[in-house]
N, CA, C and O atoms as a Tinker XYZ file with bonds, in Angstrom:
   444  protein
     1  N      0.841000   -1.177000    0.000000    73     2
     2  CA     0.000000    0.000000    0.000000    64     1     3
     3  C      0.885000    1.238000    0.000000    63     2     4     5
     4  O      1.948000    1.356000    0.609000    81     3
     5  N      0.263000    2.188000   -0.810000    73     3     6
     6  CA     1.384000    3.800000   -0.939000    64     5     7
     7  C      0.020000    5.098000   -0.411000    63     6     8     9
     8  O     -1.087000    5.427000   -0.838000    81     7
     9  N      0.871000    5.478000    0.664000    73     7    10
    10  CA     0.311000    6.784000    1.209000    64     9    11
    11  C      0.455000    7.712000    0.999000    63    10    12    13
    12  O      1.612000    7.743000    0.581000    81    11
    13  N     -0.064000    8.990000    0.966000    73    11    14
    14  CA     0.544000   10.243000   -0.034000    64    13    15
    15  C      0.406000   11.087000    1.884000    63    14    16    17
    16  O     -0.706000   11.345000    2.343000    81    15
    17  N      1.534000   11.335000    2.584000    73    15    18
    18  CA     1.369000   12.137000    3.430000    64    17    19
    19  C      1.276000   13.402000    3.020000    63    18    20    21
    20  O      2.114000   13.651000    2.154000    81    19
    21  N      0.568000   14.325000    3.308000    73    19    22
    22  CA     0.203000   16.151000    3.090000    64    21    23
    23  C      0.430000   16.880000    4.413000    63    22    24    25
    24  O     -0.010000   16.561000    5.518000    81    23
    25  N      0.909000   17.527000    4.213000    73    23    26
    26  CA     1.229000   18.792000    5.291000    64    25    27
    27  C      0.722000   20.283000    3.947000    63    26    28    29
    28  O      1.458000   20.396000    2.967000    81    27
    29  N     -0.241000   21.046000    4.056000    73    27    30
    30  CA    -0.189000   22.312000    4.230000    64    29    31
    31  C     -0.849000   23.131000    4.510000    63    30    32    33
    32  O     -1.777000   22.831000    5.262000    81    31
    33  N     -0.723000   24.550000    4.069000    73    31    34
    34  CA    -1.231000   25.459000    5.104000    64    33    35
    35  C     -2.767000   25.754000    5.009000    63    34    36    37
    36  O     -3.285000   25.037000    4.153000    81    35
    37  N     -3.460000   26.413000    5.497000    73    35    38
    38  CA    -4.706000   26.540000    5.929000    64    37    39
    39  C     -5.645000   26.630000    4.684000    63    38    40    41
    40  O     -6.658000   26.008000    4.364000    81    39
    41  N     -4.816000   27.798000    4.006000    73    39    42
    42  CA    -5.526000   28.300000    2.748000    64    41    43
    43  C     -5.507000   27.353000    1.155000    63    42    44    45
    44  O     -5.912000   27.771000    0.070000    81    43
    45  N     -4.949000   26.090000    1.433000    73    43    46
    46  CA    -5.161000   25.451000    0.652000    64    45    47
    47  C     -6.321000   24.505000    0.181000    63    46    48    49
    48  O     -6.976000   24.033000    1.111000    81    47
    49  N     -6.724000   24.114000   -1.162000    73    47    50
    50  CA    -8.383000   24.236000   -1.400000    64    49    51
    51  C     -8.127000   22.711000   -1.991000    63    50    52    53
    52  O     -7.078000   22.331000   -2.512000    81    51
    53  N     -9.252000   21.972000   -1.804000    73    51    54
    54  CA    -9.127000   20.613000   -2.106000    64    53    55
    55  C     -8.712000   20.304000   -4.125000    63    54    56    57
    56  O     -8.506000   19.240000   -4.709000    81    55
    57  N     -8.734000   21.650000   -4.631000    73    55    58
    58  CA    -7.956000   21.615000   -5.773000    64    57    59
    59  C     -6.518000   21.325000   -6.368000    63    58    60    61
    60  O     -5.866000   20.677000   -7.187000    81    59
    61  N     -6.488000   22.693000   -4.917000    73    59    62
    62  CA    -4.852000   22.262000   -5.316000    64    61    63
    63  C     -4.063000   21.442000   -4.807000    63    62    64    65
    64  O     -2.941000   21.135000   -5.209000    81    63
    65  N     -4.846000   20.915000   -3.553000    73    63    66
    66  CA    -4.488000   18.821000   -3.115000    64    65    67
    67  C     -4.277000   18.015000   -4.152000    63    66    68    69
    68  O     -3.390000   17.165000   -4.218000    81    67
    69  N     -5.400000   18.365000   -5.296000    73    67    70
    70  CA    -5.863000   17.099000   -6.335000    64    69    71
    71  C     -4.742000   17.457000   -7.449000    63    70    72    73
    72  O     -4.255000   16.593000   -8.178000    81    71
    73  N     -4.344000   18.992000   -7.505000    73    71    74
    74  CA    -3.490000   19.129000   -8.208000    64    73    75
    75  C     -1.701000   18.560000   -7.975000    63    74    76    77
    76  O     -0.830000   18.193000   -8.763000    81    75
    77  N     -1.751000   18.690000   -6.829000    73    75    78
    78  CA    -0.179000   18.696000   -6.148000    64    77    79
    79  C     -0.076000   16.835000   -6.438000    63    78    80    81
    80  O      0.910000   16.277000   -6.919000    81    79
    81  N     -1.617000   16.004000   -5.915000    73    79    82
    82  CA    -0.685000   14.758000   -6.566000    64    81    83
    83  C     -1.559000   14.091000   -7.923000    63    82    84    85
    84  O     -1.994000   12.940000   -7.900000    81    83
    85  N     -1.737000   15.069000   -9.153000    73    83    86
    86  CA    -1.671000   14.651000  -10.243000    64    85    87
    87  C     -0.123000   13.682000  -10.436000    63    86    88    89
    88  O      1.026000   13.762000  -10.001000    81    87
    89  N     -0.754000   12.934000  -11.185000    73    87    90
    90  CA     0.398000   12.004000  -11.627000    64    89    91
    91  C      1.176000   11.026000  -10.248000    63    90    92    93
    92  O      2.355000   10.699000  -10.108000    81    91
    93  N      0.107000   10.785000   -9.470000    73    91    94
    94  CA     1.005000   10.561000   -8.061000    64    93    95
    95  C      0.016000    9.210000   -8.144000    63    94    96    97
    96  O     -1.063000    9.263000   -8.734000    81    95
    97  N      0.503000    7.988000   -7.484000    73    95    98
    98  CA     0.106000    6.685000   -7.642000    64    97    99
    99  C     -0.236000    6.370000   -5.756000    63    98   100   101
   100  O      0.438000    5.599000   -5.073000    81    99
   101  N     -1.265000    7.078000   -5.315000    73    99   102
   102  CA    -1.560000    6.651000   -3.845000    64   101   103
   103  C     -2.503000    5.874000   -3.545000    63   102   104   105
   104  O     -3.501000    5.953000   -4.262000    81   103
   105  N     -2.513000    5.071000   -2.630000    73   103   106
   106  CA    -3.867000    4.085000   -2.055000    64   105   107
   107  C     -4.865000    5.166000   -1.055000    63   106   108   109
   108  O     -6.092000    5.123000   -1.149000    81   107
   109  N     -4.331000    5.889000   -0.335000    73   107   110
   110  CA    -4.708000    6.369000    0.579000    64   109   111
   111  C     -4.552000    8.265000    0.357000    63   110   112   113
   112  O     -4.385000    8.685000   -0.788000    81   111
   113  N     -4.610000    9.027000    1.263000    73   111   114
   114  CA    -3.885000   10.079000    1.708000    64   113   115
   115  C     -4.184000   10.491000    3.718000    63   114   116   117
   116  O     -5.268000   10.502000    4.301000    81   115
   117  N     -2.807000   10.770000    4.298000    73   115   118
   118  CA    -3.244000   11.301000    5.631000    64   117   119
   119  C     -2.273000   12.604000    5.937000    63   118   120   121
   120  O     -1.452000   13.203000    5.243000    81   119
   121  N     -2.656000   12.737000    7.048000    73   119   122
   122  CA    -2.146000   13.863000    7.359000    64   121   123
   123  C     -2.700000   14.652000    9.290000    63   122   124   125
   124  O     -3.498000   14.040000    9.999000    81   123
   125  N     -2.302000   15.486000    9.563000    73   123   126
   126  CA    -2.731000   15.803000   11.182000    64   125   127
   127  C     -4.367000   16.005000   11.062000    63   126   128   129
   128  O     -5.010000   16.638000   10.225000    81   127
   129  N     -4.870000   15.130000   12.363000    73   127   130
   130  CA    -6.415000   15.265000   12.562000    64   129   131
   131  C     -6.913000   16.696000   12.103000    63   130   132   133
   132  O     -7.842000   16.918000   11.327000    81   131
   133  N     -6.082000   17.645000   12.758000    73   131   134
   134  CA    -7.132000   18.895000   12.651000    64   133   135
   135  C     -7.078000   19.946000   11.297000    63   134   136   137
   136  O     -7.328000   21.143000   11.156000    81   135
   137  N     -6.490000   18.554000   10.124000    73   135   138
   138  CA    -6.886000   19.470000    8.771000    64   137   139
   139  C     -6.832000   18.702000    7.527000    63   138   140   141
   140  O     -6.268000   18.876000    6.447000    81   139
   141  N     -7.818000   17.532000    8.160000    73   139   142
   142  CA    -8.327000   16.619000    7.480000    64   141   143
   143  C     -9.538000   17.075000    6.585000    63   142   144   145
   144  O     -9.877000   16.246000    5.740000    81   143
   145  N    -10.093000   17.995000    6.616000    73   143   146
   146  CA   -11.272000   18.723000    5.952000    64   145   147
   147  C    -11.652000   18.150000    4.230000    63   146   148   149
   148  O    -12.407000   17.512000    3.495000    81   147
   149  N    -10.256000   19.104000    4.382000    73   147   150
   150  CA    -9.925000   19.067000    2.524000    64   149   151
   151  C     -9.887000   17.749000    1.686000    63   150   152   153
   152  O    -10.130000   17.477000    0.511000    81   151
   153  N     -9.495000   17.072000    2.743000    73   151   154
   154  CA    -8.308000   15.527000    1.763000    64   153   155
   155  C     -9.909000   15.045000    1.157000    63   154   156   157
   156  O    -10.045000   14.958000   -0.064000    81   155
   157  N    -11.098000   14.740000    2.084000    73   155   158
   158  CA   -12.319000   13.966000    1.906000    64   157   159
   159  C    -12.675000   14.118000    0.629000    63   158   160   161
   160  O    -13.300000   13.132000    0.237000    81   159
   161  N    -12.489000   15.233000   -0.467000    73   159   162
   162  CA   -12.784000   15.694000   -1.800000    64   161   163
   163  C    -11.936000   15.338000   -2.609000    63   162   164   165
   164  O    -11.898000   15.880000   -3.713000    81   163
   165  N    -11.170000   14.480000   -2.310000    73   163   166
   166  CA    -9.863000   13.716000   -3.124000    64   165   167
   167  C    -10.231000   11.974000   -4.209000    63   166   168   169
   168  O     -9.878000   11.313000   -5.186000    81   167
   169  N    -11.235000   12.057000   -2.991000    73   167   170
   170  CA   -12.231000   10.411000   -3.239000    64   169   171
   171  C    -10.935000    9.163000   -3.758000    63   170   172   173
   172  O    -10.676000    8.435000   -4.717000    81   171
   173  N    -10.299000    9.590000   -2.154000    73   171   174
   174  CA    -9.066000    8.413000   -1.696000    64   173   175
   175  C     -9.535000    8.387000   -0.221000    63   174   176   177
   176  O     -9.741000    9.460000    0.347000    81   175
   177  N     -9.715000    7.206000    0.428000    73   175   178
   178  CA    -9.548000    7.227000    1.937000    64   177   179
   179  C     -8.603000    8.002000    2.776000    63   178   180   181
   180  O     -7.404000    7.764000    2.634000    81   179
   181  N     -8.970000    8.869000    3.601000    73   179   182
   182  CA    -8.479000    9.415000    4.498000    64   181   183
   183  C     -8.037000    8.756000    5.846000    63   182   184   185
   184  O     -8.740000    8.066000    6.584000    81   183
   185  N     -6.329000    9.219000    6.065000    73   183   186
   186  CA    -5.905000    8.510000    7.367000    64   185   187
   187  C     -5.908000    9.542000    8.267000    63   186   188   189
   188  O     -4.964000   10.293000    8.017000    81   187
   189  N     -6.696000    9.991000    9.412000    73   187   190
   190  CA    -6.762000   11.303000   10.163000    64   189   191
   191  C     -5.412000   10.656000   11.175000    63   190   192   193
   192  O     -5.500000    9.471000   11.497000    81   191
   193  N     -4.391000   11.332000   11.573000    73   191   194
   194  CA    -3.094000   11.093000   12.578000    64   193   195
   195  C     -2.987000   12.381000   13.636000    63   194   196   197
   196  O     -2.901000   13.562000   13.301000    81   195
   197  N     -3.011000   11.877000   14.937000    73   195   198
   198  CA    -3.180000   12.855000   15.354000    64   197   199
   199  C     -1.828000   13.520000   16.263000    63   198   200   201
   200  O     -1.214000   12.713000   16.960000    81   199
   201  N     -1.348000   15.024000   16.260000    73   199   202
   202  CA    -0.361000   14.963000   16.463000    64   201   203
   203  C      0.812000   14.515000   17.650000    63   202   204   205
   204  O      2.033000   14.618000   17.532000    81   203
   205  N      0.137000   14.051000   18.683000    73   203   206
   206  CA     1.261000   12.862000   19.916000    64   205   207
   207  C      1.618000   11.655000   18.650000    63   206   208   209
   208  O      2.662000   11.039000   18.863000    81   207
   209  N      0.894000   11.286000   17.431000    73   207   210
   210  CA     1.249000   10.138000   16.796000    64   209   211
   211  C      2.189000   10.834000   16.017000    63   210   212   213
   212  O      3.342000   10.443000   15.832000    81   211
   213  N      1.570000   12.139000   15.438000    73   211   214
   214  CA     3.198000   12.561000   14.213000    64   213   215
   215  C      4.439000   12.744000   15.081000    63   214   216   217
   216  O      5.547000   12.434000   14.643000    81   215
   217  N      4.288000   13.190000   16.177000    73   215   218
   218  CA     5.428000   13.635000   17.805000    64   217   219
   219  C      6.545000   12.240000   18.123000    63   218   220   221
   220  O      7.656000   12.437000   18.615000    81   219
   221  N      6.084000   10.949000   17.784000    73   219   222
   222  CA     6.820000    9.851000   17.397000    64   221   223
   223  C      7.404000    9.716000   16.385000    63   222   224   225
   224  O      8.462000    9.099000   16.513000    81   223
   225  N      7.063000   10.168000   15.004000    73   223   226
   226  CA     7.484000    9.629000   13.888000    64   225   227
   227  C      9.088000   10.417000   14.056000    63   226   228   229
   228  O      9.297000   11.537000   14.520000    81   227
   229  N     10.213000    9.322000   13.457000    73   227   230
   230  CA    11.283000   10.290000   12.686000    64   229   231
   231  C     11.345000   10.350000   11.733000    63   230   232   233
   232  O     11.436000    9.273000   11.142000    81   231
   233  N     11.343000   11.479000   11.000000    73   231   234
   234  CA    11.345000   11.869000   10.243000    64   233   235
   235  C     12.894000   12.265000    9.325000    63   234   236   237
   236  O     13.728000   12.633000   10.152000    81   235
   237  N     13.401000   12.283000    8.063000    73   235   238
   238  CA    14.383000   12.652000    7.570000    64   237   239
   239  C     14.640000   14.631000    7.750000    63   238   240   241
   240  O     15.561000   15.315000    8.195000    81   239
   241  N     13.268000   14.952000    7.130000    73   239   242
   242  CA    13.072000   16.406000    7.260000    64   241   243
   243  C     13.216000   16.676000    8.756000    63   242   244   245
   244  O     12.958000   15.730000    9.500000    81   243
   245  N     13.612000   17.898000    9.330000    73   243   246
   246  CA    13.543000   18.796000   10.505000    64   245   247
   247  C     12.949000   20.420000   10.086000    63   246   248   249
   248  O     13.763000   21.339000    9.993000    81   247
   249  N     11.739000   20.614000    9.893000    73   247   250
   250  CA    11.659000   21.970000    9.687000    64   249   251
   251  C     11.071000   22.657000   11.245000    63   250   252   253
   252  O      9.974000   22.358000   11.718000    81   251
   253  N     11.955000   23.528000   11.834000    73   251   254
   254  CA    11.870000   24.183000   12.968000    64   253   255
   255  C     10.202000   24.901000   12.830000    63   254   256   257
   256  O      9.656000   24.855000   13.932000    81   255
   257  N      9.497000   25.397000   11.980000    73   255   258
   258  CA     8.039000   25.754000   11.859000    64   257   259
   259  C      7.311000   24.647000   11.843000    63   258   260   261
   260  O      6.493000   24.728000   12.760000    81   259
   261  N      7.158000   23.287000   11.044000    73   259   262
   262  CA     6.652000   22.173000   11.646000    64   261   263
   263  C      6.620000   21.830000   12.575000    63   262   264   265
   264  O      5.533000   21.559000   13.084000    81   263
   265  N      7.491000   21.715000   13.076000    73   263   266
   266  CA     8.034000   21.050000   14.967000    64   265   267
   267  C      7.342000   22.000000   15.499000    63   266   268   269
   268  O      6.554000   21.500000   16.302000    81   267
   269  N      7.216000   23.438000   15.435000    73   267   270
   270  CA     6.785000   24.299000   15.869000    64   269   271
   271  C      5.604000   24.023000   16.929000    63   270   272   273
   272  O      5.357000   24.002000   18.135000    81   271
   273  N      4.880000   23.769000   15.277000    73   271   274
   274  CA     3.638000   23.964000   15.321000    64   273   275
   275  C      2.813000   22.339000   15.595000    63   274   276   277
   276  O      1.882000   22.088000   16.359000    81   275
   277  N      3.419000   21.595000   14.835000    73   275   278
   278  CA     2.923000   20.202000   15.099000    64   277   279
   279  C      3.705000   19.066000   15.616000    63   278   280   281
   280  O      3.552000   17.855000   15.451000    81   279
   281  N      4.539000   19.707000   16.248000    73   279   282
   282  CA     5.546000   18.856000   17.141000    64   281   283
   283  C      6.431000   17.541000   15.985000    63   282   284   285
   284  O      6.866000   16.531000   16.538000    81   283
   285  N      6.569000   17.663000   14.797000    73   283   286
   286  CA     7.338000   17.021000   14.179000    64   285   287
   287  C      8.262000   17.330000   13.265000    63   286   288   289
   288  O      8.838000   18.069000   14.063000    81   287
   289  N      8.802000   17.407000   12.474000    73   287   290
   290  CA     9.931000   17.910000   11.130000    64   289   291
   291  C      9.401000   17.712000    9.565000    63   290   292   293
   292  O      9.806000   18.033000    8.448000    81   291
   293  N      8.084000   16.888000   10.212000    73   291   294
   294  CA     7.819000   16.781000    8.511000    64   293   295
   295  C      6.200000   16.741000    8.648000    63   294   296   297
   296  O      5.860000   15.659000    9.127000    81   295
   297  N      5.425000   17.342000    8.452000    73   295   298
   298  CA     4.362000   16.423000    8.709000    64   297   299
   299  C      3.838000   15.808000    7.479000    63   298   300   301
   300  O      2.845000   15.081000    7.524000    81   299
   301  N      4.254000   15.981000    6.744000    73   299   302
   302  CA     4.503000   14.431000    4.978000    64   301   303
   303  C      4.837000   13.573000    5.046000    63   302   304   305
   304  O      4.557000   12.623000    4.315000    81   303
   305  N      5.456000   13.588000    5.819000    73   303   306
   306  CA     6.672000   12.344000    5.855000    64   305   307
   307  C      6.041000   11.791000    7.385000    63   306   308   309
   308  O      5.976000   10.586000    7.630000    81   307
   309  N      5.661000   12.685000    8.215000    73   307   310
   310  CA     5.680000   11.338000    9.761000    64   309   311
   311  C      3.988000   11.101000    9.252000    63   310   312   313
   312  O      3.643000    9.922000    9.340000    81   311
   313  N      3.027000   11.953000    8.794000    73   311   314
   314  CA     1.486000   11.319000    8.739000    64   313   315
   315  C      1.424000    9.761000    7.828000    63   314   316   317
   316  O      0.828000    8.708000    8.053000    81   315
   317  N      2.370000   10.219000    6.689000    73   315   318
   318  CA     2.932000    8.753000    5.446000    64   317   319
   319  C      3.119000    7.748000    6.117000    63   318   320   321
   320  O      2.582000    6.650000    5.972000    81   319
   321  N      4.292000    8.236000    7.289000    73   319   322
   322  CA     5.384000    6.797000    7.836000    64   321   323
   323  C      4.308000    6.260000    9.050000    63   322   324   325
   324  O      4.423000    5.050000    9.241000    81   323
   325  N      3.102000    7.047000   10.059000    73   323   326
   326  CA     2.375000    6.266000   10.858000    64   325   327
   327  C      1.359000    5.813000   10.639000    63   326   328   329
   328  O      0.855000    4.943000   11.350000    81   327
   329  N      0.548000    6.542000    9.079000    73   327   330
   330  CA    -0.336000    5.822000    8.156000    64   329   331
   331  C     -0.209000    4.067000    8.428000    63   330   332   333
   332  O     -1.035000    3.286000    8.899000    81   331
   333  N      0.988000    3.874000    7.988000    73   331   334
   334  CA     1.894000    2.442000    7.736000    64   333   335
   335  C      1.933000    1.481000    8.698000    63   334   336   337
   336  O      1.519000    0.323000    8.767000    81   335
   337  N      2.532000    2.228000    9.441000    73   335   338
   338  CA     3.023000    1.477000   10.723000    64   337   339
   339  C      4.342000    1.418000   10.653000    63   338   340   341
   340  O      4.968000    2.042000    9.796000    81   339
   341  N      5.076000    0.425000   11.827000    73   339   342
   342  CA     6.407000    0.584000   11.967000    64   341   343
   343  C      7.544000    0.086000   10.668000    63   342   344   345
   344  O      8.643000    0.567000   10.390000    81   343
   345  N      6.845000   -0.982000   10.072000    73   343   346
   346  CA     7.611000   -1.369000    9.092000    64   345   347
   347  C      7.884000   -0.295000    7.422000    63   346   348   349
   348  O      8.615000   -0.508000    6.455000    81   347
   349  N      7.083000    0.649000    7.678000    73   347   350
   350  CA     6.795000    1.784000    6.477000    64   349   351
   351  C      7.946000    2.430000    6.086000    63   350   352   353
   352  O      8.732000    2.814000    6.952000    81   351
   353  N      8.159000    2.602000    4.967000    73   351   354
   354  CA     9.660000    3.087000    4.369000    64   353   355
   355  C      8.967000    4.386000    3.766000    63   354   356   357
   356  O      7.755000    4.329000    3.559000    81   355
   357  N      9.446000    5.191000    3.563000    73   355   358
   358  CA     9.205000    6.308000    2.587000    64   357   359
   359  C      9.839000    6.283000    1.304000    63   358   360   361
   360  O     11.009000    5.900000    1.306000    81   359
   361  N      9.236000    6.664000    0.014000    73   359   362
   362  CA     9.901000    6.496000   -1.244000    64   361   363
   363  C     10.958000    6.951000   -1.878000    63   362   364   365
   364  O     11.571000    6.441000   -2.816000    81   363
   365  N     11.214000    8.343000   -1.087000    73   363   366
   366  CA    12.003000    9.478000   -1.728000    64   365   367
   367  C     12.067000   10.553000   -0.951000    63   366   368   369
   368  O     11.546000   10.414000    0.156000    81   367
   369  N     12.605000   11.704000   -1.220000    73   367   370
   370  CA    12.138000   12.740000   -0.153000    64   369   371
   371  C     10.843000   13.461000   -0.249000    63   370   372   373
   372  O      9.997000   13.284000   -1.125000    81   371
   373  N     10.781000   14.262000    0.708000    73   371   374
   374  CA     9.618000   14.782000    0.508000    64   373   375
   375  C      9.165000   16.197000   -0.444000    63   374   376   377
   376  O      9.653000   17.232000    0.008000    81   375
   377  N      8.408000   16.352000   -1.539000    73   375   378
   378  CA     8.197000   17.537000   -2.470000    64   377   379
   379  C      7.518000   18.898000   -1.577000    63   378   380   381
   380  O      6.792000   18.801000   -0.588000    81   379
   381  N      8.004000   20.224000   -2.267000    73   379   382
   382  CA     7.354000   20.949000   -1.682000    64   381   383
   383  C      6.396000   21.757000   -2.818000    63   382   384   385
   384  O      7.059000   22.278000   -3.715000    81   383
   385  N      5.495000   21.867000   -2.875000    73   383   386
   386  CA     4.289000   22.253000   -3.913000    64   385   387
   387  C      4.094000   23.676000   -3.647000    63   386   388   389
   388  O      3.658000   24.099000   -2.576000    81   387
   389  N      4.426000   24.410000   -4.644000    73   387   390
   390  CA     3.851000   26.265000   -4.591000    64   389   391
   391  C      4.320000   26.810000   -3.281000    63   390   392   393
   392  O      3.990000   27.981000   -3.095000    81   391
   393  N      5.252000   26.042000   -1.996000    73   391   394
   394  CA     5.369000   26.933000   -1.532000    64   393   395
   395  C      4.431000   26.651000    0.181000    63   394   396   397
   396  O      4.687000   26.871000    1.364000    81   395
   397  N      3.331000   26.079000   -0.573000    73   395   398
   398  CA     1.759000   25.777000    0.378000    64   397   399
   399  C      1.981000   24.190000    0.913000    63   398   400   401
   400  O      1.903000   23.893000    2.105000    81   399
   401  N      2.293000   23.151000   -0.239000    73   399   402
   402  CA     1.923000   21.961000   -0.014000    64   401   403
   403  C      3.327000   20.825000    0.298000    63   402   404   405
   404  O      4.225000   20.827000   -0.544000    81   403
   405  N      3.410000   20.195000    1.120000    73   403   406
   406  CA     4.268000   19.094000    1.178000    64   405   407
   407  C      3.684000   17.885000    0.795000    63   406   408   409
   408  O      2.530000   17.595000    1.111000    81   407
   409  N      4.450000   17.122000    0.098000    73   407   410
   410  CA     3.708000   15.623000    0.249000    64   409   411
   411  C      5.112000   14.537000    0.370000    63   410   412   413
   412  O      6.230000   14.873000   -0.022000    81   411
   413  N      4.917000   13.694000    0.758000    73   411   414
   414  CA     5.586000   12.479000    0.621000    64   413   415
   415  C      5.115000   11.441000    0.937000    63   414   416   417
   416  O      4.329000   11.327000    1.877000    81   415
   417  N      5.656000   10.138000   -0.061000    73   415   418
   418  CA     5.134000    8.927000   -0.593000    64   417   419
   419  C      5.214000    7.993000    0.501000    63   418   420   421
   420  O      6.219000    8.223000    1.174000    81   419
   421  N      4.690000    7.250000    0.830000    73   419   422
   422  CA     5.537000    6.012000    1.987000    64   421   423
   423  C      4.791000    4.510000    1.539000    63   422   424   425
   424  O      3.593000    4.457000    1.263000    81   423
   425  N      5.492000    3.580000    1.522000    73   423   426
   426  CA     5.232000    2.095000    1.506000    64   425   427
   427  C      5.350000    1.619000    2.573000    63   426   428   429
   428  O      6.201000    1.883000    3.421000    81   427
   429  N      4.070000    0.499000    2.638000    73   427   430
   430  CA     3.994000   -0.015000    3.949000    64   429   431
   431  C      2.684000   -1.019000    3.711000    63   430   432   433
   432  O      1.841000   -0.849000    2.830000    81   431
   433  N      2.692000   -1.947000    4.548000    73   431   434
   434  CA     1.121000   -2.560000    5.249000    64   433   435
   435  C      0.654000   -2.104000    6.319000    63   434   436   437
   436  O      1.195000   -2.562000    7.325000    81   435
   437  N     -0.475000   -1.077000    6.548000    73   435   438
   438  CA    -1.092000   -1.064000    7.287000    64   437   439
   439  C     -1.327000   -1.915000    8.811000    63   438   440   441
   440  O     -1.672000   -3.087000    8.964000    81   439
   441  N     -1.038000   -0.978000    9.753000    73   439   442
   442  CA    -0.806000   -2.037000   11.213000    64   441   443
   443  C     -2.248000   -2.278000   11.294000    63   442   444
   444  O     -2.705000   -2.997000   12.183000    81   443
């Protein structure tokens, strides 16, 4: 199974979600509970993660405004990697879209 983790900011519209993973091969998409809104208009299952679960993940990324704000370094990369579970690899690094959007890929079976 491939997860498309999303991290972004408020003002982003379930368009430019659908846009950021044109051409993107996901089973799923997740990301932090409290901005799960958007993803539901994607018509991919939503993984809501909430952030004490992204606060575990390690992550490759460290961005000091992520951590900030959601206690992790990536939130693309840790919503992807706890989507999964422990055995979950990530594909690549993580993309940054316009500025607004993060995503990154992760493989895994579902715990």
């Amino acid at each position: 199974m491939i997860v498309a983790g999303l991290g972004f900011r408020r003002d982003v519209t379930v368009d430019d979600l659908r846009a950021a993973l044109a051409g993107v091969h996901a089973d799923a998409v997740a990301t932090v509970d409290s901005k799960i809104a958007p993803l539901h208009g994607l018509g991919l299952p939503v993984i809501a993660i909430s952030r004490a679960v992204l606060a575990r993940q390690v992550t490759p990324t460290d961005s000091a405004a992520s951590r900030a704000r959601h206690c992790t370094g990536s939130v693309a990369e840790a919503a992807a990697l706890a989507a999964l579970g422990p055995e979950a690899r990530l594909l690549g690094p993580r993309r940054i879209i316009d500025g607004r959007i993060t995503l990154a890929l992760a493989e895994g079976d579902p715990a």
